[in-house]
C-alpha positions in Angstrom: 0.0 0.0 0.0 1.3 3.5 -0.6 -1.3 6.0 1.6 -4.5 6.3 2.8 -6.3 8.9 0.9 -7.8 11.4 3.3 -9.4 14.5 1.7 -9.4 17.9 3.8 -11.7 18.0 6.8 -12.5 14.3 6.3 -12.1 11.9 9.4 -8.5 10.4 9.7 -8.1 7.0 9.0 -7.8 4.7 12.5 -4.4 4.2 12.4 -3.9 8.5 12.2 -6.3 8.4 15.4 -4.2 6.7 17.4 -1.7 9.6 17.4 -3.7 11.9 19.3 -2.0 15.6 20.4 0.9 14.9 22.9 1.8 11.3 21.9 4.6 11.2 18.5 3.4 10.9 15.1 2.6 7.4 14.6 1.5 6.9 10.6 3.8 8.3 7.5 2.5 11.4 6.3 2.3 12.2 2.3 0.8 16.3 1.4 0.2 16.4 -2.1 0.3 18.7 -5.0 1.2 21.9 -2.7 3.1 24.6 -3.1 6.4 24.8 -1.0 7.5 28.3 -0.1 10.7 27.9 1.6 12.7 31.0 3.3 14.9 31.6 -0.1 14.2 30.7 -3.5 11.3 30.7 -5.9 8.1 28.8 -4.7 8.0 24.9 -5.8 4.3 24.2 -7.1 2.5 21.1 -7.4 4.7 19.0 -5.0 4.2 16.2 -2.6 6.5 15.9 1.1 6.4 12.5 2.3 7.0 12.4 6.0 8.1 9.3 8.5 9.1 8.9 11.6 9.3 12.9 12.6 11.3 13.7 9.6 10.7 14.8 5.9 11.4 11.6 3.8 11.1 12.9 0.4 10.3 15.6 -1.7 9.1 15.2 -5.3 7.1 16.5 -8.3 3.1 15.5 -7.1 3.4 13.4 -10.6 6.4 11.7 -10.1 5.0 8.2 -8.6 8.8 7.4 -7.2 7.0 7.9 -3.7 8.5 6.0 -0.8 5.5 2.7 0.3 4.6 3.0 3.6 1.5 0.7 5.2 -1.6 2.6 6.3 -0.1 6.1 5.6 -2.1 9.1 5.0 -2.4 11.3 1.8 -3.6 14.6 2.4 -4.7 16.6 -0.9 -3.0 20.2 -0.3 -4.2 21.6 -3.8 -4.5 25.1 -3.7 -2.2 25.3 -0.4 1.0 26.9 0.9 3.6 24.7 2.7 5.8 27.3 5.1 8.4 25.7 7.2 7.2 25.4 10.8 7.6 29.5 12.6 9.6 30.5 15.7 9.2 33.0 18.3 12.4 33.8 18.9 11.8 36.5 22.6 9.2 34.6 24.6 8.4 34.6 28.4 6.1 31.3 29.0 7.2 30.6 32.2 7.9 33.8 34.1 6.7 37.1 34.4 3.2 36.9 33.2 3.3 33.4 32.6 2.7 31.3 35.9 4.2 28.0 35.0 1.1 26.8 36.8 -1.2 27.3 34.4 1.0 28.4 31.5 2.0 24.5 30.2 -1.7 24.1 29.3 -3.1 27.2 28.5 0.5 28.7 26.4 1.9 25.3 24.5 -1.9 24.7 22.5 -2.2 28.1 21.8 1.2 28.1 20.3 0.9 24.8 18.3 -2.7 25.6 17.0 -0.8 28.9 15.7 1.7 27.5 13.6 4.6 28.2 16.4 6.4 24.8 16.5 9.4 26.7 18.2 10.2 29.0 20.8 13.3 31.1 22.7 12.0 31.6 25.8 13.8 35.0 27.3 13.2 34.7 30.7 11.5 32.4 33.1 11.7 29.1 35.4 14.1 27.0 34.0 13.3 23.8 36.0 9.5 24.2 34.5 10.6 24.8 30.7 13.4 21.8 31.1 10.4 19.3 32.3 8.3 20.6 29.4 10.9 19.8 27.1 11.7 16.5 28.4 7.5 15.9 28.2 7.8 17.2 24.4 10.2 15.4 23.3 8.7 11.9 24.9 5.4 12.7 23.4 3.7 13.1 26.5 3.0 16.8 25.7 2.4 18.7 22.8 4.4 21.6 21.8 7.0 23.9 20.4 10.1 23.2 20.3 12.0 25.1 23.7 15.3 26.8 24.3 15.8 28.7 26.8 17.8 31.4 29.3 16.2 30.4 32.6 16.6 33.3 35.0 17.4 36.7 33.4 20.7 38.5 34.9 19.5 41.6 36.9 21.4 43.8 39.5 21.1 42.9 43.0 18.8 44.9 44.9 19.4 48.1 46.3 20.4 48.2 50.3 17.7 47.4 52.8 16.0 45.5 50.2 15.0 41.5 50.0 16.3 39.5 47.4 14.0 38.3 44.9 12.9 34.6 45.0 10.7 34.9 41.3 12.9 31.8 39.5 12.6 34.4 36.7 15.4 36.3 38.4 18.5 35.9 39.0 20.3 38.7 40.8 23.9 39.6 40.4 25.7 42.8 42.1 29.6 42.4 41.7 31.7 40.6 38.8 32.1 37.8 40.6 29.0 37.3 41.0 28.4 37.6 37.4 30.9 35.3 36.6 29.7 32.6 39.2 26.0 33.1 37.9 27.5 32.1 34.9 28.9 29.3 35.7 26.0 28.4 37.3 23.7 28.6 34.6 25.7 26.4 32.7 25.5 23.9 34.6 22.0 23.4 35.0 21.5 23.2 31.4 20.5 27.1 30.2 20.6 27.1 26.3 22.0 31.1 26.7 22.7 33.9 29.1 20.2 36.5 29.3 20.9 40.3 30.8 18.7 43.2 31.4 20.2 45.7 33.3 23.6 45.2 35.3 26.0 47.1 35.4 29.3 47.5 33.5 31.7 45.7 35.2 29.0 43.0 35.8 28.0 43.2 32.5 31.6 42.9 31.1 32.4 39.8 33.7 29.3 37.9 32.3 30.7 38.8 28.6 33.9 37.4 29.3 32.4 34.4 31.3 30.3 33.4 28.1 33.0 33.2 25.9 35.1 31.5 28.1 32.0 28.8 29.2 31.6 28.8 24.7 27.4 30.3 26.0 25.9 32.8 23.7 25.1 35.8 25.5 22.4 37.8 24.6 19.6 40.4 25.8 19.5 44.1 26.7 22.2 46.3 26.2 22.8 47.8 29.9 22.7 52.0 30.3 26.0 51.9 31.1 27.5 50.1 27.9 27.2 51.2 24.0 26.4 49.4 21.8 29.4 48.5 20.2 31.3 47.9 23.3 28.4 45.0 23.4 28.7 43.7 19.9 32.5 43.7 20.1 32.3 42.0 23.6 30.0 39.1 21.6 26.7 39.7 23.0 24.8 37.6 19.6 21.6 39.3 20.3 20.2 42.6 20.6 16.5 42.1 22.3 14.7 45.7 21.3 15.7 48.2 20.2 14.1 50.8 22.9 14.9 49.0 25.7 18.9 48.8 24.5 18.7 52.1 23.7 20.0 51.9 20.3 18.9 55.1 18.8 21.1 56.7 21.1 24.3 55.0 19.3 22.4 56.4 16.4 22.9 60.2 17.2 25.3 62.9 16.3 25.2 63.5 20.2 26.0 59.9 21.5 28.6 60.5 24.3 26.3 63.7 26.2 23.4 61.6 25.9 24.5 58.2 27.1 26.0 60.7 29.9 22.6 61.9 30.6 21.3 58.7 30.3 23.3 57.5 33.0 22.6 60.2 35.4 18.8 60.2 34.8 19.2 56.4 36.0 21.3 57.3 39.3 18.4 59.6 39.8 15.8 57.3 38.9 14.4 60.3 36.9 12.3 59.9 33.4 14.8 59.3 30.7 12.3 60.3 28.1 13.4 63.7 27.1 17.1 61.7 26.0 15.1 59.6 23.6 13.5 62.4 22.0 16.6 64.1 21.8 18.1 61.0 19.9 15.6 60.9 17.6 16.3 64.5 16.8 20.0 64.4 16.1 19.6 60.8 14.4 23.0 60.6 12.5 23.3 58.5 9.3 26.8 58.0 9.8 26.9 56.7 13.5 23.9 54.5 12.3 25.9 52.8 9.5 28.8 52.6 11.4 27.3 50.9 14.3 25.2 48.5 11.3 28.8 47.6 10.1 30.0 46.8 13.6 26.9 44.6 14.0 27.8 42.6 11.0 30.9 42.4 11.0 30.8 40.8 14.6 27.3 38.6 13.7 25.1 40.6 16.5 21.8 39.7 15.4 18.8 42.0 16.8 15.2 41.0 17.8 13.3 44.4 16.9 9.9 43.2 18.8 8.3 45.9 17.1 4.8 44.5 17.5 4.8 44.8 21.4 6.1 48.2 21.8 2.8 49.1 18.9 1.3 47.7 21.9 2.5 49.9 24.4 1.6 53.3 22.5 -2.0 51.8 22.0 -3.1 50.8 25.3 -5.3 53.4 26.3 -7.3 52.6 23.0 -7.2 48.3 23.9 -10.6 47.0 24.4 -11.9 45.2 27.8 -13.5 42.8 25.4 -11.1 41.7 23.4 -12.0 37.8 22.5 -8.6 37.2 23.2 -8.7 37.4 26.7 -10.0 34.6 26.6 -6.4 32.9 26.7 -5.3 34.4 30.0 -6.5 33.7 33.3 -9.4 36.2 35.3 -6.8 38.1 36.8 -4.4 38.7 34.8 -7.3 40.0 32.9 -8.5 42.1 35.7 -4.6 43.6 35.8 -4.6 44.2 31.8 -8.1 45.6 31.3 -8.4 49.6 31.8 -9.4 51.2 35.1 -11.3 53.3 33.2 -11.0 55.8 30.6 -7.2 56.8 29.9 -5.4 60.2 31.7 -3.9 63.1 30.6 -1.0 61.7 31.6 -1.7 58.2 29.8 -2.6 59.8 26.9 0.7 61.6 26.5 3.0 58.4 27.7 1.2 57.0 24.9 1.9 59.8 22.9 5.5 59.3 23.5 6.0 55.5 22.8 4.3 56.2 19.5 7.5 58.1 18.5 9.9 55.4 19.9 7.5 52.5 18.0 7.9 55.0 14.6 11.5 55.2 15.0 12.2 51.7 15.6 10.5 50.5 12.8 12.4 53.1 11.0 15.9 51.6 12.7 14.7 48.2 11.9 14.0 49.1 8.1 17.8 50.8 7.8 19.2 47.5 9.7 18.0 45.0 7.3 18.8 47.3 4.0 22.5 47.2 5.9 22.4 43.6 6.1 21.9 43.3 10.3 20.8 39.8 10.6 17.0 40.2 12.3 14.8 37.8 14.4 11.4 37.9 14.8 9.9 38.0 18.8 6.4 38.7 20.2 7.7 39.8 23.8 4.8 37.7 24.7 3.4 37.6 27.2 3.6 41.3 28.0 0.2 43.5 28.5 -2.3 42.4 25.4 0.5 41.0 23.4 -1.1 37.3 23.0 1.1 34.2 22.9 1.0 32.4 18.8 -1.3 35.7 17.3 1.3 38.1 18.3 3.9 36.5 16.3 1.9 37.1 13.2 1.2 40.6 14.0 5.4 40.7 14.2 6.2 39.2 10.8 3.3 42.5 10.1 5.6 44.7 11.5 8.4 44.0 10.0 6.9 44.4 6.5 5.7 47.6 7.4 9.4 48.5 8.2 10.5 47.4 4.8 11.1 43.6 4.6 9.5 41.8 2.1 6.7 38.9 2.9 9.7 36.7 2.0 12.1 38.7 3.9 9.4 38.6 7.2 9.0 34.8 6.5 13.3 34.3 7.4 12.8 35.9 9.9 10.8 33.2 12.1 11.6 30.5 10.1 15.5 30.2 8.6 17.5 33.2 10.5 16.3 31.2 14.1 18.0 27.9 12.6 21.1 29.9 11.7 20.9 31.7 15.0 20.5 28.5 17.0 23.7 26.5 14.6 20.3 24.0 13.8 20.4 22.0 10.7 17.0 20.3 11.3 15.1 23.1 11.0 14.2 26.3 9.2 13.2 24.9 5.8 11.6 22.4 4.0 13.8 20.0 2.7 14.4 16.5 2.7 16.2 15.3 6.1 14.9 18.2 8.1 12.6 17.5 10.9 9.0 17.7 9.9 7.3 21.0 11.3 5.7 22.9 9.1 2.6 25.4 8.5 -0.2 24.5 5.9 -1.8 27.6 4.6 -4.9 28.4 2.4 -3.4 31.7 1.1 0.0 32.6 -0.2 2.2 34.4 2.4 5.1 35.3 0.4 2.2 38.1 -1.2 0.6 38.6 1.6 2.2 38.4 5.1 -1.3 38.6 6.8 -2.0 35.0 5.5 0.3 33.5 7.5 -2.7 33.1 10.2 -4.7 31.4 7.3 -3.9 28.1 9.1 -5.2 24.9 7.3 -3.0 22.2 9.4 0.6 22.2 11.8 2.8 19.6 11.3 4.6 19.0 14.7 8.0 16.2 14.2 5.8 14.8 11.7 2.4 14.7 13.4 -0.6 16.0 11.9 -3.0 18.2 12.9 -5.9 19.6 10.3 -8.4 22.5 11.3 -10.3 20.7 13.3 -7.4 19.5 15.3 -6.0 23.2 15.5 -9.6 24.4 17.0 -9.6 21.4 19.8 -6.1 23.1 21.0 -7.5 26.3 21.0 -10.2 25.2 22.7 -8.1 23.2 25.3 -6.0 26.2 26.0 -9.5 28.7 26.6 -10.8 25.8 29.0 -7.3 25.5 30.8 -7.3 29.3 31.5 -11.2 29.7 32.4 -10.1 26.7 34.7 -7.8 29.4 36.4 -10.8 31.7 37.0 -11.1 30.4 40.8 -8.9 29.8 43.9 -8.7 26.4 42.9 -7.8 24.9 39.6 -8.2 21.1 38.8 -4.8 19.2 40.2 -4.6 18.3 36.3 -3.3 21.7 35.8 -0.5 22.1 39.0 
């Protein structure tokens, strides 16, 4: 026998049943006559991808009948469809900061599967949590993304008088030795990467010069006391926003008075506001292309998360209702909704990160025409920025800054699997492990219709509409289940 024909939105066959969501893909896989778009290169129409045991088999011409035999496979007719390699959220927080690990395995990991997200950096959370999801993952026992992660972002210790933080989110570091042991530490209990916010220089330097040393990529905010190409030559490999590492100020004809001011308006703990604006006045194309050179010539990627700071200058316009609340427990809705309508005050905080969102997607825009390498991250799950949709709003972004669709579509799918050294992902091609996207619309025209999603393939497990809209479903039941004082011990 060679497959099982099983036309769209049909029942699967009884063997396809028996991999249900969370256990690995148990029956060969064969999409016909679809159209591959891959990161680079023209589309491939009228294709088949045979798929076995969690890997893409074979790729051929949908007439070529050289098709490997497998028993009881399935066939599933893809005419009129888009295959994308499987997307990546590359600046996630699923188990930390908004994300309880409590509730987030099964109300985040559906939501991100049934979005086409079949892998994730996380940026910041509890690294024992995201280490047992993995495990689970990988085993079959639970279904979702792909996981690498920091585990406990570097921040400064806390000011005198003041308790130390126990959030597993944190991890608090004061002097270089520190640094260097929190390192080391890391390390050891199996972090993917070191993640920094805001230290300070000499801690930031010690955990530079740790990395290298331990061979761990470094990567995260760019401190107020560092430039950024002190940071790209010390071999941070990522930049994570470009507000909060205070890039446009590298950008400026007035760089050195206003990281001076920057500085002293954080010893103060005064609003550094009016420095931004000033940067964005005296933007210099010179220092910009210098510091795009320095980028690429040292391989600093940056993670623009352009969609979340949108987010940010929008919020006194977000709606109470929006149906996508639905996805987060009762009271982290009750914390996100607004009080009531917005302030003076709100209004013109708005005001402002509307001209830091328009100037980073105009820094993004001049960093990819340079040829700074780009990832695409949601910053999920900050205030109404939704884990899987926000990822599509991103690859939006991005195109509004002035990639193309194709451009966008790198940008989640083939720059994470240079970024990560992975040659098992990022495209579709014979060898690679099977996660891909099934769309009903073409995305390399239109970006929006990446959330035209007709089916996920996850390691080489199958899941049509229907299967996508029982997730979604599972992950809305699994937060209203968080709604009381007492969720069902299936979700601890």
């Amino acid at each position: 026998m060679l497959f099982v024909f099983a036309p769209e939105h049909e029942p699967l066959p009884a063997a396809a049943r028996e991999s249900s969501p969370g256990s690995p893909a148990k029956i060969p896989l064969a999409i016909s006559d679809v159209t591959i778009v891959n990161p680079q290169g023209p589309q491939q129409q009228h294709m088949t991808v045979a798929v076995s045991g969690g890997a893409i088999e074979w790729i051929g011409a949908a007439s070529d009948r050289k098709r490997p035999a497998h028993k009881d496979g399935l066939q599933f007719d893809a005419r009129g469809k888009f295959l994308i390699p499987g997307l990546w959220d590359m600046h996630m927080h699923v188990a930390g900061i908004n994300a309880d690990p409590a509730w987030s395995k099964n109300v985040l990991l559906p939501l991100l599967v049934a979005n086409g997200i079949t892998g994730i950096r996380d940026m910041g959370g509890d690294l024992r949590a995201l280490q047992d999801w993995r495990r689970a993952i990988a085993s079959g026992a639970l279904l979702g993304p792909q996981i690498v992660a920091a585990g406990p972002m570097l921040v400064p210790a806390p000011r005198p008088g003041k308790a130390k933080s126990t959030d597993p989110s944190f991890l608090e570091v004061g002097t270089p030795e520190e640094a260097r042991a929190a390192v080391d530490q890391l390390q050891k209990q199996g972090a993917d990467f070191i993640k920094v916010i805001q230290l300070s220089r000499e801690a930031y330097f010690a955990v530079a010069e740790e990395s290298k040393k331990k061979g761990i990529a470094l990567v995260g905010h760019i401190p107020t006391g560092v430039t950024a190409s002190e940071a790209s030559a010390a071999g941070q490999k990522s930049v994570e926003h470009i507000i909060y590492s205070s890039l446009a100020l590298d950008c400026s004809s007035e760089d050195a008075e206003l990281h001076r001011r920057l500085l002293e308006a954080a010893a103060k703990r005064e609003s550094s506001a009016a420095v931004y604006d000033e940067a964005d006045k005296t933007f210099s194309p010179e220092k910009a292309a210098a510091l795009w050179a320095t980028f690429s010539r040292n391989g600093t990627w940056v993670t623009p998360t352009l969609y979340s700071i949108s987010i940010v200058a929008h919020s006194p316009q977000q709606s109470p209702d929006d149906p996508l609340l639905a996805y987060v427990p009762l009271a982290l809705q009750k914390e996100w909704r607004p009080a009531g309508p917005p302030s003076q005050k709100e209004l013109a905080d708005a005001a402002w990160w509307q001209r830091q969102y328009e100037n980073d997607r105009r820094l993004t825009g001049e960093m990819h025409r340079a040829g700074v390498r780009l990832l695409a991250g949601s910053d999920s799950l900050d205030r109404y920025v939704f884990p899987g949709s926000s990822l599509h709003y991103e690859l939006r972004e991005l195109v509004a800054a002035g990639l193309t669709p194709q451009n966008a579509l790198q940008t989640a799918t083939q720059n994470p699997a240079e970024f990560l050294s992975r040659k098992d992902t990022g495209m579709i091609a014979a060898g690679r492990r099977a996660d891909m996207v099934l769309l009903d619309a073409d995305p390399s025209q239109e970006i929006a219709n990446t959330q035209k999603i007709s089916g996920v393939v996850l390691a080489g497990q199958f899941l049509q509409r229907k299967d996508l809209d029982a997730l979604l479903e599972k992950s809305r039941a699994a937060a209203a289940a968080w709604h009381t004082n007492s969720p069902p011990q299936s979700q601890q």
